[in-house]
PADREN-376496 format. One record per residue (C-alpha): residue number from 0; x, y, z. Coordinates in steps of 0.02 Angstrom, whole numbers. Example, Ala and Ser with C-alpha at 12.3 -4.5 7.8 and 13.67 -1.06 7.14 Angstrom:
@n=0, u=615, v=-225, w=390
@n=1, u=684, v=-53, w=357
//
This chain:
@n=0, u=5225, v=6581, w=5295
@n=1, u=5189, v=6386, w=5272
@n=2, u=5353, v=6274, w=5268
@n=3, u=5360, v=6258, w=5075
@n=4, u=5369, v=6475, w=5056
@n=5, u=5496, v=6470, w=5183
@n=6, u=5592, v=6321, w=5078
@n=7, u=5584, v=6433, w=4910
@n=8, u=5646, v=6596, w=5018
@n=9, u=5808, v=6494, w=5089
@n=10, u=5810, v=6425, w=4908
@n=11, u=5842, v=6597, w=4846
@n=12, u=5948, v=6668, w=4964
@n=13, u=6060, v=6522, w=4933
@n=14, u=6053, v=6549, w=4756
@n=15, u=6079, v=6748, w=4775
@n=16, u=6263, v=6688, w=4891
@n=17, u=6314, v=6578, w=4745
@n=18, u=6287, v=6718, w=4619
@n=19, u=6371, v=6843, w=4722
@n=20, u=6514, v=6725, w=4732
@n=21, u=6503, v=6708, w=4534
@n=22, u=6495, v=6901, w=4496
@n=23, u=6617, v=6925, w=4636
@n=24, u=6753, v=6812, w=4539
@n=25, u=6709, v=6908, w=4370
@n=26, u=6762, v=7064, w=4421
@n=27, u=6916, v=6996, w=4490
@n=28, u=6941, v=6899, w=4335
@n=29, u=6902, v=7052, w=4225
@n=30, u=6980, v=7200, w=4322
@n=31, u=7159, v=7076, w=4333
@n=32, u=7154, v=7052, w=4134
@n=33, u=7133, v=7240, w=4103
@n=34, u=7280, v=7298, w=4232
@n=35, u=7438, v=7272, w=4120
@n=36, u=7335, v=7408, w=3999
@n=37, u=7289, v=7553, w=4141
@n=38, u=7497, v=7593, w=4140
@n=39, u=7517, v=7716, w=4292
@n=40, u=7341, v=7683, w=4351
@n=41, u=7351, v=7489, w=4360
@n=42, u=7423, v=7507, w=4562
@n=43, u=7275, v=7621, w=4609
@n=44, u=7154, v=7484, w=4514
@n=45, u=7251, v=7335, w=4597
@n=46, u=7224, v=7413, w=4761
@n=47, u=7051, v=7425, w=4743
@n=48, u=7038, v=7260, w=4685
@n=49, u=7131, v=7213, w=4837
@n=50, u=7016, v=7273, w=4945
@n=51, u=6869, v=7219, w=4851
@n=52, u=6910, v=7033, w=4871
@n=53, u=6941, v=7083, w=5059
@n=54, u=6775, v=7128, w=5083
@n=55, u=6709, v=6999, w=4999
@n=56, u=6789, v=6882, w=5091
@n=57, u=6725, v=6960, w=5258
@n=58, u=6542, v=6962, w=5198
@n=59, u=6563, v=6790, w=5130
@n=60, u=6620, v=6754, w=5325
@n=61, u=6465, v=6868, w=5419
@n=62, u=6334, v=6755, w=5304
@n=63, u=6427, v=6597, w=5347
@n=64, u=6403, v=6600, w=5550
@n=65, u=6214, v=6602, w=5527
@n=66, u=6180, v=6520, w=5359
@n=67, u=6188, v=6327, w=5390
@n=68, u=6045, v=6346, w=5517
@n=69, u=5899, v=6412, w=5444
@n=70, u=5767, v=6379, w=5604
@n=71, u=5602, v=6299, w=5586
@n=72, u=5442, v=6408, w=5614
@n=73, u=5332, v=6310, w=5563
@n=74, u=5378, v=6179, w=5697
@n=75, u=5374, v=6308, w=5820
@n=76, u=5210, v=6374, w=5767
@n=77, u=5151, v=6191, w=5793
@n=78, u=5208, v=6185, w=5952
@n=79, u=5112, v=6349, w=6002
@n=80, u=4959, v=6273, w=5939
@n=81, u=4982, v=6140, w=6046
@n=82, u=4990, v=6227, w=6215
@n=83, u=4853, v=6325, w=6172
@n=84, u=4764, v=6162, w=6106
@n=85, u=4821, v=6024, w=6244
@n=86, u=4835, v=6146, w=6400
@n=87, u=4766, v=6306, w=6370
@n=88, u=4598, v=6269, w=6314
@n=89, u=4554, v=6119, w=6427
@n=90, u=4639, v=6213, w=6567
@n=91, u=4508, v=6364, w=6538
@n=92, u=4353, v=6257, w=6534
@n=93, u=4410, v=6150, w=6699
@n=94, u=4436, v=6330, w=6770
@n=95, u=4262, v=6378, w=6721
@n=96, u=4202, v=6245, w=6824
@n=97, u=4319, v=6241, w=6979
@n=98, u=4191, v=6353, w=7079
@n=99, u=4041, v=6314, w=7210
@n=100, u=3899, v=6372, w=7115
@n=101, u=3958, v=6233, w=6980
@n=102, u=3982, v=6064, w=7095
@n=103, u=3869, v=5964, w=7232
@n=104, u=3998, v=5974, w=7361
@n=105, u=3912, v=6101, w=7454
@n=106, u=3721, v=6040, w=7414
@n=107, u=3745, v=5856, w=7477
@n=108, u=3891, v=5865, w=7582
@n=109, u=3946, v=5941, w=7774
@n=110, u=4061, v=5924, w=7885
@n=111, u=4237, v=5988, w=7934
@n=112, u=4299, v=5896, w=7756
@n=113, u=4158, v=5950, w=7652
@n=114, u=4203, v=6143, w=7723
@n=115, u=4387, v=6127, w=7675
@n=116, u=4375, v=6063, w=7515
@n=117, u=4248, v=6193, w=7447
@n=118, u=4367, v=6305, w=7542
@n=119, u=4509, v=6264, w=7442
@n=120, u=4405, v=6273, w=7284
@n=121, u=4463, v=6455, w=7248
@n=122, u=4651, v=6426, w=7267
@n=123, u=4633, v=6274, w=7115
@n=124, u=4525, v=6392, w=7019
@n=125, u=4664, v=6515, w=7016
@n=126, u=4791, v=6398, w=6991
@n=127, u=4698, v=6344, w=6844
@n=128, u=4705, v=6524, w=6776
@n=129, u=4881, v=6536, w=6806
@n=130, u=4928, v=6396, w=6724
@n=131, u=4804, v=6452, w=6541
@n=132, u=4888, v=6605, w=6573
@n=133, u=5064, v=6540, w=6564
@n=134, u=4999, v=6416, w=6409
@n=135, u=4971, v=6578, w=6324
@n=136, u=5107, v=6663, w=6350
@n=137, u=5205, v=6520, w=6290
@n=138, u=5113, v=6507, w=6139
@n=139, u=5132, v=6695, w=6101
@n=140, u=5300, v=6679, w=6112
@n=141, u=5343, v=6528, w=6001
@n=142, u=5251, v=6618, w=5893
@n=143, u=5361, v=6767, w=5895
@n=144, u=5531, v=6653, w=5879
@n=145, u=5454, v=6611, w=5720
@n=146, u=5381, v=6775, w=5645
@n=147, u=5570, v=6828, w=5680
@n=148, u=5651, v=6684, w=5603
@n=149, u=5554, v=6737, w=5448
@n=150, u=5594, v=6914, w=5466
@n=151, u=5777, v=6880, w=5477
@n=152, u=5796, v=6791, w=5325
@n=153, u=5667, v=6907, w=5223
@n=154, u=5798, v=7047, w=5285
@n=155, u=5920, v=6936, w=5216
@n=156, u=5844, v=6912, w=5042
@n=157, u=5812, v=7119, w=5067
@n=158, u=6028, v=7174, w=5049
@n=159, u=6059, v=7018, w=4922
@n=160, u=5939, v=7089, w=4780
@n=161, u=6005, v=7269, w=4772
@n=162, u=6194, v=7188, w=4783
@n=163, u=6169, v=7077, w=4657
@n=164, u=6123, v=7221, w=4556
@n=165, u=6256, v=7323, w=4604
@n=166, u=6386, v=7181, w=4569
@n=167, u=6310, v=7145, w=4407
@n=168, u=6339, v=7317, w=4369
@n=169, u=6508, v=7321, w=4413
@n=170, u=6541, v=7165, w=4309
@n=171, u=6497, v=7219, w=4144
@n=172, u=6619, v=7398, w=4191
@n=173, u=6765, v=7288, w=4235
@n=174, u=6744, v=7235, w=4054
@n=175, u=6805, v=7413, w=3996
@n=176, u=7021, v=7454, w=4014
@n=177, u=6940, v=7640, w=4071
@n=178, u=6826, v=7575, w=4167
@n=179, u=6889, v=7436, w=4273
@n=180, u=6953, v=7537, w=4402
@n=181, u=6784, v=7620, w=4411
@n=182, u=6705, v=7442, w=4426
@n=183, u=6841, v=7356, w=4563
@n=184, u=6812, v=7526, w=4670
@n=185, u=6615, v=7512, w=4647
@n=186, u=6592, v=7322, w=4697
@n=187, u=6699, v=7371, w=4844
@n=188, u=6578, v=7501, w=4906
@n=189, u=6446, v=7379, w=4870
@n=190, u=6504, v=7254, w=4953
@n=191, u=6535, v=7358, w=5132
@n=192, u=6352, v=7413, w=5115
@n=193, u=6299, v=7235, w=5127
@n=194, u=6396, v=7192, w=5260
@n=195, u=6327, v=7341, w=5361
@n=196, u=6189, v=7281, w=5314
@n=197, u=6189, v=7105, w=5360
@n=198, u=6265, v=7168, w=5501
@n=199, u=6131, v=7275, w=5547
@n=200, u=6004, v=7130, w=5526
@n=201, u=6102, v=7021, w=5644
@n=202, u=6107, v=7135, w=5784
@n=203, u=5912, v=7187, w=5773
@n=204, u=5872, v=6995, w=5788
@n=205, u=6002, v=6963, w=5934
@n=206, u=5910, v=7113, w=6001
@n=207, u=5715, v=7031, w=5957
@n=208, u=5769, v=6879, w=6027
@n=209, u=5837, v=6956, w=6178
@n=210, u=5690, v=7033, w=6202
@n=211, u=5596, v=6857, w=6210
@n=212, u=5715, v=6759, w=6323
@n=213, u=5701, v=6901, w=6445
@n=214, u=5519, v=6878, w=6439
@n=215, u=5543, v=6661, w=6443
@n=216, u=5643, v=6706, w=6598
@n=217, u=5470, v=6827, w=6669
@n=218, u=5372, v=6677, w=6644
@n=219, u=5465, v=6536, w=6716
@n=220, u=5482, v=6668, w=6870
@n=221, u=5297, v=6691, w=6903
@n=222, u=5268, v=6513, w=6891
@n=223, u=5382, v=6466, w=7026
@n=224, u=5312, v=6628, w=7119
@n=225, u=5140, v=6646, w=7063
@n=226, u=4978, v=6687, w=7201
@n=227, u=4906, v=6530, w=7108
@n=228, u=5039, v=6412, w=7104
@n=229, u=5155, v=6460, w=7282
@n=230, u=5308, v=6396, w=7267
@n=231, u=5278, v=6304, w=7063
@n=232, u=5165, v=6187, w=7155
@n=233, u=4983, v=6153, w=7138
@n=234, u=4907, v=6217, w=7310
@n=235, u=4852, v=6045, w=7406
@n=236, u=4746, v=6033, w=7579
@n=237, u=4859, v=6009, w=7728
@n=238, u=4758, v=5865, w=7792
@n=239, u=4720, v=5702, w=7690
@n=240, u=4532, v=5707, w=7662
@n=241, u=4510, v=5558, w=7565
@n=242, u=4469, v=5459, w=7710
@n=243, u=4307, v=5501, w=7790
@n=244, u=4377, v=5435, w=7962
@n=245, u=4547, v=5522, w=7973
@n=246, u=4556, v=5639, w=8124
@n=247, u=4661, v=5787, w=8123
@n=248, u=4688, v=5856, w=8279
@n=249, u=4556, v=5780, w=8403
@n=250, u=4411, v=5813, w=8223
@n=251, u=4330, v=5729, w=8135
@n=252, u=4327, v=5727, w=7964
@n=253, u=4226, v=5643, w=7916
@n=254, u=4110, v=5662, w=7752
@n=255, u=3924, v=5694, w=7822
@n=256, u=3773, v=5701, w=7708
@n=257, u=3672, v=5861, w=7723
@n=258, u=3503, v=5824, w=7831
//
């Protein structure tokens, strides 16, 4: 979904709260006008009305935790393109060429330097891997923050059509002395099916997103443990080979070119 699809779905949601709030003050408005006519049955209708406006006040309260911060996939989609972009990819072709067969180490060079820097030419290599791995892995799950931000609020937009309905329904009852009662009790049933609803969509994305911090927490974990990176660090010779006339123990190690 590109940012300006996601704009028009917040767009309507916010629209579909304001006319919930609209239809929701109609049927108070018309239900109260037609009590002083029910007789006996205007305490039955008032308590349904009650209770209405009760309910509608709680699922005015469940949309208002979440609905001032509507998330930004696309920015997080970005951001997954750019690990797989920046590190990922260049990380996978250095890999590729972290191995014997592709350098000259080992056709010009001998020595006890030469030996253990080709030797520690397989530990980078997997480091390498470990690290595209991990720039995947990221990217996957940015990716899936977003995909559920979307979800969540297509969920949304799923219980506010059918209530809207439902409420409009109920509106143009109220309108009726007979039917008032009728109307009050419907938009109150209405009304706790979209909170159960919306409450039902809140706790399967707490649960989705869960579900991805758990698997954040799996990644930062291997990196500080990983074969390739031993303790988060990139694996590093214990001697300082840059010089070709450091000794290290009574050896030379010197850089010698191959006879």
């Amino acid at each position: 979904m590109s940012e300006g699809e996601f704009g028009e779905l917040i767009q309507s949601i916010n629209e579909g709260i304001q006319r919930v709030e609209r239809l929701g003050n109609q049927i108070i408005d018309r239900v109260s006008d037609n009590l002083e006519w029910l007789g006996p049955l205007g305490r039955d209708a008032m308590d349904l009305l009650r209770r209405f406006g009760e309910l509608l006040g709680k699922f005015f309260s469940e949309v208002g935790k979440f609905f001032t911060r509507w998330g930004v996939p696309w920015t997080l989609y970005s951001h997954g393109e750019t690990w797989t972009q920046q590190v990922g990819g260049p990380t996978h072709e250095i890999a590729g060429r972290v191995d014997i067969g592709q350098l000259r180490v080992d056709d010009y060079w001998t020595g006890v330097a030469a030996t253990a820097y080709t030797g520690l030419l397989p530990l980078q290599g997997k480091a390498l891997n470990a690290v595209k791995a991990a720039a995947d892995d990221i990217d996957d799950a940015l990716w899936k923050v977003a995909g559920g931000i979307i979800a969540f609020w297509v969920a949304i937009a799923a219980v506010l059509v059918p209530f809207i309905i439902e409420l409009i329904t109920a509106a143009a009852a109220a309108l009726g002395i007979i039917t008032a009662p009728a109307a009050a009790a419907g938009a109150g049933a209405s009304t706790a099916k979209a909170i159960a609803l919306t409450a039902a969509v809140v706790t399967a994305a707490i649960t989705y997103l869960t579900t991805l911090w758990t698997q954040m927490r799996d990644l930062d974990q291997r990196l500080h443990n990983s074969d390739g990176l031993p303790g988060g660090k990139w694996p590093a010779l214990v001697s300082d080979i840059s010089n070709g006339r450091v000794y290290d123990g009574g050896k030379s190690l010197d850089w010698n070119i191959k006879p």
